[in-house]
BALUM-179537 format. One record per residue (C-alpha): residue number from 0; z negated, y, x; residue in one letter. Coordinates in Angstrom, 2 decimals, padded with zeros to 5 digits. Layout:
N
<NUM, <Z, Y, X>, 'A'>;
...
! end
This chain:
450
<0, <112.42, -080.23, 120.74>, 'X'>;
<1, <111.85, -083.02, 118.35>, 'X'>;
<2, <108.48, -084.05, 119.95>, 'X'>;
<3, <107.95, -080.06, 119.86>, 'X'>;
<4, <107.99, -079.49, 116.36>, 'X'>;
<5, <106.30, -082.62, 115.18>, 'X'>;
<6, <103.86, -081.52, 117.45>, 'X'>;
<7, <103.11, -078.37, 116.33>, 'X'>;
<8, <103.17, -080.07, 112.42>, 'X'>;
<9, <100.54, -081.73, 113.90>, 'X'>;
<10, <098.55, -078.86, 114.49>, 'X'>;
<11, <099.57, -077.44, 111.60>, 'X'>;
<12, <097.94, -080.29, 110.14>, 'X'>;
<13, <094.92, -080.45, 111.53>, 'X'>;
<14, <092.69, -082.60, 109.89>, 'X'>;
<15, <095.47, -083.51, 107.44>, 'X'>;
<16, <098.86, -085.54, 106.41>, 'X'>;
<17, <097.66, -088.84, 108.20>, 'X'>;
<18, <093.95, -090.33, 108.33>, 'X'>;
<19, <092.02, -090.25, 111.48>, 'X'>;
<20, <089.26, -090.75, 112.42>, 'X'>;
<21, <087.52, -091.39, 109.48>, 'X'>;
<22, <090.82, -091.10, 107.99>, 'X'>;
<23, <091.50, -088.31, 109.80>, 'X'>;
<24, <090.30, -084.94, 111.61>, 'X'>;
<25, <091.24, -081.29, 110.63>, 'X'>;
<26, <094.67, -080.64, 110.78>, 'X'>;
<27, <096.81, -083.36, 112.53>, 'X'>;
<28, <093.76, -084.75, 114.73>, 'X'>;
<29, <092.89, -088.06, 114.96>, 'X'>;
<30, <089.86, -089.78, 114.62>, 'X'>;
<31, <090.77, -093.49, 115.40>, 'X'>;
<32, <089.49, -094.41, 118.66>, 'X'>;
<33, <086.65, -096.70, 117.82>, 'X'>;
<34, <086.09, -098.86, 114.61>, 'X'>;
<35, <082.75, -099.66, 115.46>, 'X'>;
<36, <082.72, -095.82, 115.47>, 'X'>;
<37, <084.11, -095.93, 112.04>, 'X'>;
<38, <081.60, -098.30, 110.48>, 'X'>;
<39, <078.77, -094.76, 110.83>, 'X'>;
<40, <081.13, -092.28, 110.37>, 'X'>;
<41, <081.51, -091.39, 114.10>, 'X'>;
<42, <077.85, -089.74, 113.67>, 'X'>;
<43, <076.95, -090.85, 116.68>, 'X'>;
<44, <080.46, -090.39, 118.28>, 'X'>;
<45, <078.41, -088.75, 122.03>, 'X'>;
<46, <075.47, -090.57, 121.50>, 'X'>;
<47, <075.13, -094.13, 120.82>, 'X'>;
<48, <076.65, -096.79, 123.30>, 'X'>;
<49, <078.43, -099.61, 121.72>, 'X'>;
<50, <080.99, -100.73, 123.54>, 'X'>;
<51, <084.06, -099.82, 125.90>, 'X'>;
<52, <085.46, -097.33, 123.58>, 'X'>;
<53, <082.73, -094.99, 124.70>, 'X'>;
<54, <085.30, -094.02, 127.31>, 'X'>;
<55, <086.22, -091.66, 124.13>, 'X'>;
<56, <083.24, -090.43, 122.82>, 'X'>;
<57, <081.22, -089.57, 125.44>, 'X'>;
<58, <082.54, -090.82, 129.28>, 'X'>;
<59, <078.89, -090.48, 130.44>, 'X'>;
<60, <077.71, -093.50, 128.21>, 'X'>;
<61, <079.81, -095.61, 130.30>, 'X'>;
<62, <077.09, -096.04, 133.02>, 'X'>;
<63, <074.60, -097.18, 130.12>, 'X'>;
<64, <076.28, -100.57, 129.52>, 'X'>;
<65, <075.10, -102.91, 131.10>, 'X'>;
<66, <078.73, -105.06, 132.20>, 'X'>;
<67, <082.58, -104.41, 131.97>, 'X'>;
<68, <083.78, -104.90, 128.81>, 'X'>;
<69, <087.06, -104.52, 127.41>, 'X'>;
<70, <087.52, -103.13, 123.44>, 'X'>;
<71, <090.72, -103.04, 121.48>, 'X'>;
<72, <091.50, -102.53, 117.68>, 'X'>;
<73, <093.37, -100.37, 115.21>, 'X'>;
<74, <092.87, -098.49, 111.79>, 'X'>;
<75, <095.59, -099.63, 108.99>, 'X'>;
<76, <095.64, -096.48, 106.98>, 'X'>;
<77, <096.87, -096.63, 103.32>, 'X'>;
<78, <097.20, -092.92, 102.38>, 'X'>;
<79, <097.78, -091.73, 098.43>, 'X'>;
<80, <099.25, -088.63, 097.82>, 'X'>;
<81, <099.30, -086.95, 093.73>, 'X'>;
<82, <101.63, -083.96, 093.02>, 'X'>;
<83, <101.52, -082.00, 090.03>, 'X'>;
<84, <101.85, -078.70, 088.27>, 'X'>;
<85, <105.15, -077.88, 090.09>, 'X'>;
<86, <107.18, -074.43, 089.96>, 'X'>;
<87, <109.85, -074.52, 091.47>, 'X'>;
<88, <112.51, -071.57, 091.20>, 'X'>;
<89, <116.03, -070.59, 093.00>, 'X'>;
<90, <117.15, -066.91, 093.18>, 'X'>;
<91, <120.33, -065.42, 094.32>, 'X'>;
<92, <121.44, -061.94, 095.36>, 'X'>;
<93, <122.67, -060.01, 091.88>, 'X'>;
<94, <125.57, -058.80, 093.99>, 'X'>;
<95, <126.18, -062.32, 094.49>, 'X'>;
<96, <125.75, -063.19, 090.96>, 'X'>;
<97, <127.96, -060.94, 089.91>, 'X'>;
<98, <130.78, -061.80, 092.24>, 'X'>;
<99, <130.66, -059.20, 094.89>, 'X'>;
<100, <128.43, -058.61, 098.37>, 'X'>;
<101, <125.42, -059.31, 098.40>, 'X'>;
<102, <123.29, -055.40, 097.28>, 'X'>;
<103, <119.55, -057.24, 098.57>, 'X'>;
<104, <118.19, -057.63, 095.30>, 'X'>;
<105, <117.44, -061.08, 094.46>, 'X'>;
<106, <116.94, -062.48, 090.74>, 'X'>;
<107, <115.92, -065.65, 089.56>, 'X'>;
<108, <118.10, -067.87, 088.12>, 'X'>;
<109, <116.25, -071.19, 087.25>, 'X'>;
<110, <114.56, -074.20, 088.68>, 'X'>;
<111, <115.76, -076.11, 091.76>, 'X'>;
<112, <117.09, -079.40, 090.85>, 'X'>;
<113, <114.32, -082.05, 092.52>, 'X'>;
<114, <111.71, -084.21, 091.75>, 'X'>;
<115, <108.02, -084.63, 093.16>, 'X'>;
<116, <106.67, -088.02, 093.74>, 'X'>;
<117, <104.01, -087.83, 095.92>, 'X'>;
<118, <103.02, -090.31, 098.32>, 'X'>;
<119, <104.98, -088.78, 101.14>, 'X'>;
<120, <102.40, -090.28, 104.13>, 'X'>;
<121, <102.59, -093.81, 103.68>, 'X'>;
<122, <100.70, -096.40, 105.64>, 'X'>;
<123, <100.62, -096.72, 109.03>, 'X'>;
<124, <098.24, -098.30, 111.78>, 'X'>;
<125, <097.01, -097.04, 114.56>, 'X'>;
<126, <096.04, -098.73, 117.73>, 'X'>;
<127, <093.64, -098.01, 121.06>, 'X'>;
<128, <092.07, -100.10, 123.64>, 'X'>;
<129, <089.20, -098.76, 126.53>, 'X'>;
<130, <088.04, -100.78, 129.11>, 'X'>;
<131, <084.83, -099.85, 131.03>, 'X'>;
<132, <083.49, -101.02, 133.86>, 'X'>;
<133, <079.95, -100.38, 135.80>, 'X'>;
<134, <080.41, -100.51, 139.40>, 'X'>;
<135, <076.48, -100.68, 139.52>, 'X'>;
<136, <073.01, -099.17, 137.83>, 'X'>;
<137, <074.61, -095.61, 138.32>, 'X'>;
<138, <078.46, -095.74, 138.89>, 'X'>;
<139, <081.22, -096.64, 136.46>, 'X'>;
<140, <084.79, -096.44, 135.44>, 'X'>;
<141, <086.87, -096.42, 132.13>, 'X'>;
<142, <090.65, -096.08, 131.20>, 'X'>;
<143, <091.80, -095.49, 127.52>, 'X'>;
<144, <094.80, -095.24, 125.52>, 'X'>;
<145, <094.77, -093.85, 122.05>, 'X'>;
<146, <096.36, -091.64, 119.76>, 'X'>;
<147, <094.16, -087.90, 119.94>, 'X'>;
<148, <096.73, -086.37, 117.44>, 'X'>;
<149, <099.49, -087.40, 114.35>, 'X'>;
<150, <101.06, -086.54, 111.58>, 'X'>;
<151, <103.87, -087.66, 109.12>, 'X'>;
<152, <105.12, -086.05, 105.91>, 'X'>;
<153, <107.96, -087.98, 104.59>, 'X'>;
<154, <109.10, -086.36, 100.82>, 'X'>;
<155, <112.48, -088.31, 098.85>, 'X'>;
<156, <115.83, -086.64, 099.14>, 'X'>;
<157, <115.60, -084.52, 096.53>, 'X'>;
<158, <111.80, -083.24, 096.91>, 'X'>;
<159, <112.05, -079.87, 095.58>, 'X'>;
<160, <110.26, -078.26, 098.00>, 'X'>;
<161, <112.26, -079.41, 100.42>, 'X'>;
<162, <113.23, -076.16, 101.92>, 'X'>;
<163, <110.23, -075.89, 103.26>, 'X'>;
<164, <109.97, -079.14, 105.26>, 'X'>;
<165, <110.69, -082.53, 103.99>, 'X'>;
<166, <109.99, -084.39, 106.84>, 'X'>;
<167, <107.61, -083.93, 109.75>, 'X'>;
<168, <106.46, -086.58, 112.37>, 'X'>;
<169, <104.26, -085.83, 115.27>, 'X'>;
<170, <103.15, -088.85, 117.51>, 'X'>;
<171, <100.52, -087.67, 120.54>, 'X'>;
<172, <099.51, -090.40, 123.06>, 'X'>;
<173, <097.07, -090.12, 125.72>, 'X'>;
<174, <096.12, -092.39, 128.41>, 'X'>;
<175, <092.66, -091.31, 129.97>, 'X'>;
<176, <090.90, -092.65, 133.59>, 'X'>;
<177, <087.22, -091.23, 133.30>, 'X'>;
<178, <084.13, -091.88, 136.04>, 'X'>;
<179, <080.66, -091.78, 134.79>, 'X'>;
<180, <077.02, -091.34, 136.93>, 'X'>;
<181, <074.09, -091.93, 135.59>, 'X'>;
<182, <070.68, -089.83, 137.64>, 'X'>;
<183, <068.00, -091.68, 136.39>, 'X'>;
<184, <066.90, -093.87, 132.93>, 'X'>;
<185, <067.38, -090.42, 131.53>, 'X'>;
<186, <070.29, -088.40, 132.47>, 'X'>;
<187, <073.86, -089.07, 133.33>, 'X'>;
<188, <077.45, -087.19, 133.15>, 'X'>;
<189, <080.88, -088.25, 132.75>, 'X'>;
<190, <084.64, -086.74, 133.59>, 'X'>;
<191, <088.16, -087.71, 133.11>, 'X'>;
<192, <091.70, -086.71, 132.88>, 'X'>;
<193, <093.93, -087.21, 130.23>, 'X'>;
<194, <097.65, -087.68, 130.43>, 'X'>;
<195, <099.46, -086.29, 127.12>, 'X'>;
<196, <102.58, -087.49, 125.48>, 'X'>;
<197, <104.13, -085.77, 122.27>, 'X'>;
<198, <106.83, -086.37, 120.22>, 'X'>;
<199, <107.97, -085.79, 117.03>, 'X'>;
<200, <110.60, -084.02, 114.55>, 'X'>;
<201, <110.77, -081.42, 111.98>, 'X'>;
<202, <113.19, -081.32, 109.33>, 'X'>;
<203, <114.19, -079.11, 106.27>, 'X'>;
<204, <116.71, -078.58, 104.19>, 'X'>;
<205, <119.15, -075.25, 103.30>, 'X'>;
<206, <121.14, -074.79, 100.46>, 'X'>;
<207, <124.55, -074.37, 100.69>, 'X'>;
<208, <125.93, -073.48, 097.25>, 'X'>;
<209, <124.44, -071.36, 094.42>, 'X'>;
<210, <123.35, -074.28, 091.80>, 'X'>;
<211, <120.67, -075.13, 094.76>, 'X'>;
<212, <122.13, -079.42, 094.20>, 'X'>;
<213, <120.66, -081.17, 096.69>, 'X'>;
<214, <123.59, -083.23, 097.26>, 'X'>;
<215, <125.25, -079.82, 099.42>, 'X'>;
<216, <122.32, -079.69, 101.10>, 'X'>;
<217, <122.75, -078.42, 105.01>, 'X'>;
<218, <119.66, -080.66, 106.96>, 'X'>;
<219, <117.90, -078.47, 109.97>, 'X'>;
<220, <115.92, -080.40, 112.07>, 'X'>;
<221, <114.11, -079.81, 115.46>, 'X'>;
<222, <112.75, -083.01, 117.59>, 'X'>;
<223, <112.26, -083.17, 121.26>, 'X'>;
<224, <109.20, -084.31, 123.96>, 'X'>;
<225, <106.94, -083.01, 126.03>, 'X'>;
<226, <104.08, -084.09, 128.66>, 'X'>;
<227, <100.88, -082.14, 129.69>, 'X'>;
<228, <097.63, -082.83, 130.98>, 'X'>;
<229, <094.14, -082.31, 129.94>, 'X'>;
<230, <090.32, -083.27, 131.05>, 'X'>;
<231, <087.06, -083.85, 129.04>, 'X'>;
<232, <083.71, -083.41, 130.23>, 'X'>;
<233, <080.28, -085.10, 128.88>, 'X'>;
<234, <075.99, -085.79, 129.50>, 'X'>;
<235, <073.83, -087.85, 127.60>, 'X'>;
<236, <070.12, -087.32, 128.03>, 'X'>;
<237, <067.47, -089.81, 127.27>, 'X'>;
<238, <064.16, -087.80, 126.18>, 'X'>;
<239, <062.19, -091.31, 125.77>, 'X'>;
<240, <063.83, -094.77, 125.50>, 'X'>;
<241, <064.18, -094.98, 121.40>, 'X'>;
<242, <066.00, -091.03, 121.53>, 'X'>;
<243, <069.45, -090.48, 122.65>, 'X'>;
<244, <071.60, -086.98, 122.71>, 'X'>;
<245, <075.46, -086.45, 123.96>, 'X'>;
<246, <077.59, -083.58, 123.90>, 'X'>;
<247, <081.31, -083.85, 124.97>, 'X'>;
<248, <084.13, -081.39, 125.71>, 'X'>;
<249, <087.46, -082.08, 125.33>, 'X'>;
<250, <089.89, -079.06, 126.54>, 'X'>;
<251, <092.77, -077.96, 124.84>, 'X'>;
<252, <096.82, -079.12, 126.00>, 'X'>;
<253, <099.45, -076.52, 126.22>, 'X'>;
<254, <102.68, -078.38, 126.02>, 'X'>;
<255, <106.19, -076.18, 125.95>, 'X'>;
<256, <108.32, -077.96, 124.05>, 'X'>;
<257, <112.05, -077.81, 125.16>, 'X'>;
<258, <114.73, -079.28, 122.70>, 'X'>;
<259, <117.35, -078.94, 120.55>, 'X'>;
<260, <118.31, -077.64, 117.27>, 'X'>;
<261, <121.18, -079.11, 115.10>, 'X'>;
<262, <122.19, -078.19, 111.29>, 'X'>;
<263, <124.07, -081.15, 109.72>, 'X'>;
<264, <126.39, -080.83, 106.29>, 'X'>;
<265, <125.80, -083.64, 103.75>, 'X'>;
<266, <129.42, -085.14, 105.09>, 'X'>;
<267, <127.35, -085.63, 108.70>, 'X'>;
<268, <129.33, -082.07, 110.89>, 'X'>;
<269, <127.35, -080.46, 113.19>, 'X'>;
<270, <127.80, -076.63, 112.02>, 'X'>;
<271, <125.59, -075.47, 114.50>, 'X'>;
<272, <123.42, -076.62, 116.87>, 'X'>;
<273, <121.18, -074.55, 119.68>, 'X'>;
<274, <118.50, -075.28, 122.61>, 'X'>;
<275, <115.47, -075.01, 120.81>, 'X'>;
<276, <111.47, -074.02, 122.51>, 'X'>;
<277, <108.30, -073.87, 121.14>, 'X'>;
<278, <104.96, -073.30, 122.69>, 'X'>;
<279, <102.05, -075.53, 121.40>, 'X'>;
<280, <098.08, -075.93, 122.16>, 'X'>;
<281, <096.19, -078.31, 120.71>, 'X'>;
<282, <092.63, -077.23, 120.57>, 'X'>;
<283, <089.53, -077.77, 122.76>, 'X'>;
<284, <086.91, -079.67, 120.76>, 'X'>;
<285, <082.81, -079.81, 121.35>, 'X'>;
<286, <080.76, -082.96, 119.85>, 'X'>;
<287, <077.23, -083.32, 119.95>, 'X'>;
<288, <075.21, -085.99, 118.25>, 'X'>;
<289, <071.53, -087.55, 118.36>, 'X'>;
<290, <071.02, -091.41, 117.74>, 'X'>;
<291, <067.40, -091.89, 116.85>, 'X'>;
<292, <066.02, -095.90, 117.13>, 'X'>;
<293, <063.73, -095.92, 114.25>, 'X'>;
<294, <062.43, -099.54, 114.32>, 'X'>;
<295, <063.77, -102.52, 116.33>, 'X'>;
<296, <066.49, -103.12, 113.56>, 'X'>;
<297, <066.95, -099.87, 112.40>, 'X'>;
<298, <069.26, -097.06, 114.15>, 'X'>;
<299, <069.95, -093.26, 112.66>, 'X'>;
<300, <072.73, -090.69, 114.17>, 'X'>;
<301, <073.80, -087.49, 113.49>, 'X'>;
<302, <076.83, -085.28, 114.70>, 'X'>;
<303, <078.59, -082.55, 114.58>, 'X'>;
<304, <081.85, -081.22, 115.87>, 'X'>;
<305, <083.78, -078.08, 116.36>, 'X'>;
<306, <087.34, -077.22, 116.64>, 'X'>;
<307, <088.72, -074.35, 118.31>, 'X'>;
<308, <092.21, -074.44, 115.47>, 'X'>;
<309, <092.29, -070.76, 115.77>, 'X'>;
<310, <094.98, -071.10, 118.50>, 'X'>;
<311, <096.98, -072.35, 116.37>, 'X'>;
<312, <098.74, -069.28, 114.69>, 'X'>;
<313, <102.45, -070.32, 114.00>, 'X'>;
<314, <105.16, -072.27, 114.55>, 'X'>;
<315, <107.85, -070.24, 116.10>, 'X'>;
<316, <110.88, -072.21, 117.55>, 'X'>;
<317, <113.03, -070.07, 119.40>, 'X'>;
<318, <116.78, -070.74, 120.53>, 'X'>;
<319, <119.14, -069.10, 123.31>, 'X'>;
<320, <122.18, -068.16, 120.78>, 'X'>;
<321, <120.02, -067.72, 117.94>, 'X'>;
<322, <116.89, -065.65, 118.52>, 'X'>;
<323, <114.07, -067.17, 115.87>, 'X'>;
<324, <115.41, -070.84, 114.67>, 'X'>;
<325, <112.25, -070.92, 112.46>, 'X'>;
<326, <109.07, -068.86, 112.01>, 'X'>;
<327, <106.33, -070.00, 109.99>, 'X'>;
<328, <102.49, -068.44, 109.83>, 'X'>;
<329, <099.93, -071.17, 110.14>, 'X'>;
<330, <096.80, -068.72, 110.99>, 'X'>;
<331, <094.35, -071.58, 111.44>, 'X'>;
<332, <090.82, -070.94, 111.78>, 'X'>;
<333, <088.09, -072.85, 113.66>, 'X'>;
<334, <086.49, -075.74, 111.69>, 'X'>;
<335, <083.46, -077.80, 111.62>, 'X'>;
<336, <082.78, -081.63, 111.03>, 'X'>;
<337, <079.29, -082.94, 110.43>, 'X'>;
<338, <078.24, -086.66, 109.72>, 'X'>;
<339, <075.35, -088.70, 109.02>, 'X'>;
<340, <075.04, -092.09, 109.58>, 'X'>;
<341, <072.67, -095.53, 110.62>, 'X'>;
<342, <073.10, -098.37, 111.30>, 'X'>;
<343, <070.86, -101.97, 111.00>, 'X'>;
<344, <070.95, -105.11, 113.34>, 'X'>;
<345, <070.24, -107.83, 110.19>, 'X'>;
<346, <070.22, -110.64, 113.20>, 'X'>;
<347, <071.40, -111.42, 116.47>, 'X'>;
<348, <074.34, -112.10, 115.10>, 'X'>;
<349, <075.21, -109.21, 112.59>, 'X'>;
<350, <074.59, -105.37, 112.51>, 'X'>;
<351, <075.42, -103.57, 109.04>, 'X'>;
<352, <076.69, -099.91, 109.36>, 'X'>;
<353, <077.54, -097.01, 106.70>, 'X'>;
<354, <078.27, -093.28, 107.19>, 'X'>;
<355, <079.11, -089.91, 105.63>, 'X'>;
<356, <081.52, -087.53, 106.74>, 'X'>;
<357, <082.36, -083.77, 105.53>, 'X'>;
<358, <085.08, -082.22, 107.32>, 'X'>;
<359, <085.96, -078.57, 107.01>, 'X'>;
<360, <089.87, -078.13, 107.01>, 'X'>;
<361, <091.31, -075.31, 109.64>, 'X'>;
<362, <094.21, -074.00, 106.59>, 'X'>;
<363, <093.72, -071.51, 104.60>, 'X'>;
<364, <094.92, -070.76, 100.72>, 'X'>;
<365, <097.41, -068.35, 101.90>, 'X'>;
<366, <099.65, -070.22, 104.56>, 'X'>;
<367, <099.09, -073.74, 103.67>, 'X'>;
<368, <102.12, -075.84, 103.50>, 'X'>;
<369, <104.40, -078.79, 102.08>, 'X'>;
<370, <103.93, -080.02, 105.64>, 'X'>;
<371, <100.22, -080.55, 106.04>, 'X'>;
<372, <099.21, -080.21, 102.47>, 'X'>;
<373, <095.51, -080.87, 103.36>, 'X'>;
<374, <091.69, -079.02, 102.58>, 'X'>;
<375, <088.47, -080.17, 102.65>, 'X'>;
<376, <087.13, -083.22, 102.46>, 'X'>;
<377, <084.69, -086.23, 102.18>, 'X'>;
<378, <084.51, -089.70, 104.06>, 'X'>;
<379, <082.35, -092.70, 103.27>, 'X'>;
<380, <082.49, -095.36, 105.15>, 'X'>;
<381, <080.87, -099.19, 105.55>, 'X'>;
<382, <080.97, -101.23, 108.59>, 'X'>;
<383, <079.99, -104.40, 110.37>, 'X'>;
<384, <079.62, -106.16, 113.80>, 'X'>;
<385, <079.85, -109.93, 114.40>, 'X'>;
<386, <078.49, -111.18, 117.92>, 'X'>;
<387, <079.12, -114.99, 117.55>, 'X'>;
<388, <078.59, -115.15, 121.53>, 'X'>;
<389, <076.82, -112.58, 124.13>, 'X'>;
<390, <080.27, -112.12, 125.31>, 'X'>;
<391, <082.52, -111.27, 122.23>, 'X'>;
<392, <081.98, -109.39, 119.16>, 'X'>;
<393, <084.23, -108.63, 116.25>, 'X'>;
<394, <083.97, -105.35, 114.41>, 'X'>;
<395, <085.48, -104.28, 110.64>, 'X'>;
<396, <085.30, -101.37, 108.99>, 'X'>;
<397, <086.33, -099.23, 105.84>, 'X'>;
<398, <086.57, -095.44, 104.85>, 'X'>;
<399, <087.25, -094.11, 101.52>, 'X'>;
<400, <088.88, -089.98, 101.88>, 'X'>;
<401, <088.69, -088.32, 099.08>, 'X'>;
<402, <089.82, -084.75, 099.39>, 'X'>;
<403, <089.35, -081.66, 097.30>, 'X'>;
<404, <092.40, -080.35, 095.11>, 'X'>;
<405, <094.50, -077.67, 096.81>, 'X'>;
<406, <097.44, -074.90, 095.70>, 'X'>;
<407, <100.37, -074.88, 097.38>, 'X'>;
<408, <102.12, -071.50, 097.28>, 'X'>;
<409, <104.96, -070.88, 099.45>, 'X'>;
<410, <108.29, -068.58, 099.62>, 'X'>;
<411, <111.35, -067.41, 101.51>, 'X'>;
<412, <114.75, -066.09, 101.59>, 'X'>;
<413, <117.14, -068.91, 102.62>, 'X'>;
<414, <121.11, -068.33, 103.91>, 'X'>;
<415, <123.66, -069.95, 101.93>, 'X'>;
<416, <125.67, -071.74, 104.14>, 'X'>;
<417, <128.65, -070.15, 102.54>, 'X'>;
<418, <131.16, -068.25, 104.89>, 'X'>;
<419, <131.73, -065.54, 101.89>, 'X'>;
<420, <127.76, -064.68, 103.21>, 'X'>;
<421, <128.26, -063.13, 106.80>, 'X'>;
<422, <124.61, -064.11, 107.46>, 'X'>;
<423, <123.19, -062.11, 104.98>, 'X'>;
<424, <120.17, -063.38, 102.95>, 'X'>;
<425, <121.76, -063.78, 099.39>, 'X'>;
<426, <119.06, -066.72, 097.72>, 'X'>;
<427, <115.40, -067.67, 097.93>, 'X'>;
<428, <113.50, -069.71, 096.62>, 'X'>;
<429, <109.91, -070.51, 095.71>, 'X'>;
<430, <107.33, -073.48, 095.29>, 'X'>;
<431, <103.86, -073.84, 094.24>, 'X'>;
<432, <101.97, -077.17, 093.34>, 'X'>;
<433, <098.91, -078.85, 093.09>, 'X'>;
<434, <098.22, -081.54, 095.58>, 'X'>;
<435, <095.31, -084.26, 095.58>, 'X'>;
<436, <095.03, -086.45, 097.99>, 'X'>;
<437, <093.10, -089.88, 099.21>, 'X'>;
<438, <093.60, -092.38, 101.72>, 'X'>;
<439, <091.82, -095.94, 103.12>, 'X'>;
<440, <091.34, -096.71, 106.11>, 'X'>;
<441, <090.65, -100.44, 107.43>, 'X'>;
<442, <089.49, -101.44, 110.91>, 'X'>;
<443, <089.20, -103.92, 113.19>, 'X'>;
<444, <088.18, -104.29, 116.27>, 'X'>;
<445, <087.46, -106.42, 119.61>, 'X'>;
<446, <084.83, -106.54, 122.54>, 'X'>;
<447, <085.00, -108.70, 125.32>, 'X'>;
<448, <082.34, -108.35, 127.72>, 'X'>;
<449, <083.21, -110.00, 131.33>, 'X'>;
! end
């Protein structure tokens, strides 16, 4: 169940809590499959043959290069995460309060002990590696591994929204065989399979005694695994030799997550502990880009890209002794990304790159969380390719996210972990912030061609 909920976090996040891609995609999706890639800001992601980690971007380049070649690389991301404006309040049944059974009407009663330091993503790399290899003018192959989807939230001890999730980590893996024919100078088509692994964990706290200390804390938590497959599906079309256009399809993954549940006092009992499911589908995606060869040196790309997040609706983890472990509204939306971006070969030797990314977020105002804490948001990126010989080039790359302000809002009835309770609701609690966030992204990568 671990993997589960981390993996539905990372929907929830889509485009959000790590970087991908260009930092990252919507919600928890990942953009880091090519830093060459990175360099334009993936605006020619279908379109424009590089290297070997076109086995990503479009399968049906593959059959445009021209001899196997083997890329590998990762993006170091440095993410920044500001906090600020923070209400936090604690309520507790009046019947409660006044020493009797709980009567259902909650009042407040102050703050919730806590801090809010921000930074809760931290830095973390992540790696791929494609090889692709032309059988002949028409026929080729590919494999990849890569990372389609991630997400980590991890908030101090005392965060005081912790009882809505301090601590979320989703890790998705894919390892993808793909075939590519090209028709002609002009048209060819791709396919693959994908092989999915997910997993993750998703923890928050529940108070335990009135005052709301942290230190009495009960810690929830969810984690498990899961495996499913998917396929993706692309053409590229030549019009003339100096105009390029791809379009790829990448389906969604339904995973069902099986697990377990455990609730752990701060002196480290189990006081209760369940099987835990969730179903989770990560959503189909649709890229199309044009890469235009303006001059000999000079090379222009657009793209755009479409989510289908609306799938994603809620987490619900569900147990066999106890009905609805947790159940929280996500109501994602479809989203769109669209980038701009060139690059120029200054000699044989070096090519010069730079980019610009918007990309929509699939939240909403409403049911954003402490989890994915993410909106819209802006990429810029620079980038460069070394080819010292015919059969090796080196590739760096930077992106600067900068993301626009968002409200978190969020509230709930908790139960005391108090016998005196009988499961009755008898405190809740509410939290509401402003978060800002930014990361960097830095990547390198290698091409051997065989």
């Amino acid at each position: 169940m671990k993997n589960k909920f981390n993996r539905l976090t990372l929907a929830a996040a889509v485009a959000a809590a790590a970087f991908a891609s260009q930092a990252q995609a919507g919600g928890f999706q990942l953009n880091e499959q090519s830093v060459s890639g990175q360099g334009y800001g993936h605006a020619g992601r279908s379109s424009n043959v590089n290297d070997a980690t076109i086995v990503f971007g479009n399968p049906a380049g593959m059959s445009f290069l021209d001899r196997a070649q083997l890329s590998a690389g990762a993006t170091y991301l440095v993410v920044n995460n500001d906090i600020s404006n923070v209400t936090a309040t604690r309520n507790v049944d009046a019947g409660i309060l006044g020493g009797g059974m709980p009567n259902g009407v909650q009042v407040p009663v102050g703050e919730i002990p806590g801090g809010n330091e921000g930074d809760m993503v931290g830095n973390k790399a992540v790696p791929f590696a494609f090889y692709a290899h032309p059988v002949n003018d028409r026929l080729a192959f590919g494999f990849g591994v890569y990372a389609p989807f991630g997400s980590k939230t991890d908030y101090e001890d005392d965060f005081q929204g912790r009882y809505f999730g301090n601590y979320t980590e989703v890790t998705v893996v894919s390892a993808q065989p793909t075939v590519s024919y090209r028709f002609n100078d002009q048209w060819s088509v791709g396919a693959g399979i994908t092989y999915n692994q997910v997993e993750g964990e998703l923890r928050r706290q529940i108070p335990s005694v009135q005052s709301y200390d942290p230190a009495g804390d009960v810690d929830a938590r969810v984690d498990g695994d899961d495996e499913a497959w998917g396929y993706n599906l692309g053409v590229m079309y030549r019009p003339v030799p100096e105009t390029t256009l791809g379009l790829t399809y990448r389906s969604e993954v339904e995973y069902e997550l099986e697990g377990d549940f455990k609730a752990i006092d701060p002196m480290g009992n189990i006081v209760r502990s369940d099987n835990a499911s969730l179903d989770l589908t990560t959503p189909e995606t649709v890229n199309f880009s044009v890469t235009q060869q303006m001059t000999d040196r000079l090379k222009l790309m657009f793209g755009a890209s479409w989510s289908r997040w609306s799938k994603f609706q809620e987490i619900r983890v569900i147990g066999d002794a106890i009905p609805v472990i947790t159940d929280e509204t996500q109501n994602y939306s479809n989203a769109w990304a669209f980038a701009v971006g060139g690059q120029y070969q200054l000699n044989p030797q070096w090519v010069l790159r730079a980019g610009l990314t918007l990309d929509e977020t699939p939240s909403n105002d409403r049911h954003r969380s402490v989890r994915i804490p993410s909106d819209d948001r802006r990429i810029f990126s620079l980038g460069a390719g070394w080819t010292p010989t015919d059969s090796l080039t080196i590739d760096f790359a930077y992106s600067y996210l900068t993301e626009q302000a968002t409200r978190i809002e969020q509230n709930r009835t908790d139960h005391l972990a108090s016998p005196a309770t009988g499961g009755v609701p008898v405190g809740g609690t509410t939290y509401a912030a402003d978060y800002k966030n930014e990361a960097h992204g830095f990547g390198a990568q290698l091409t051997y061609r065989f």
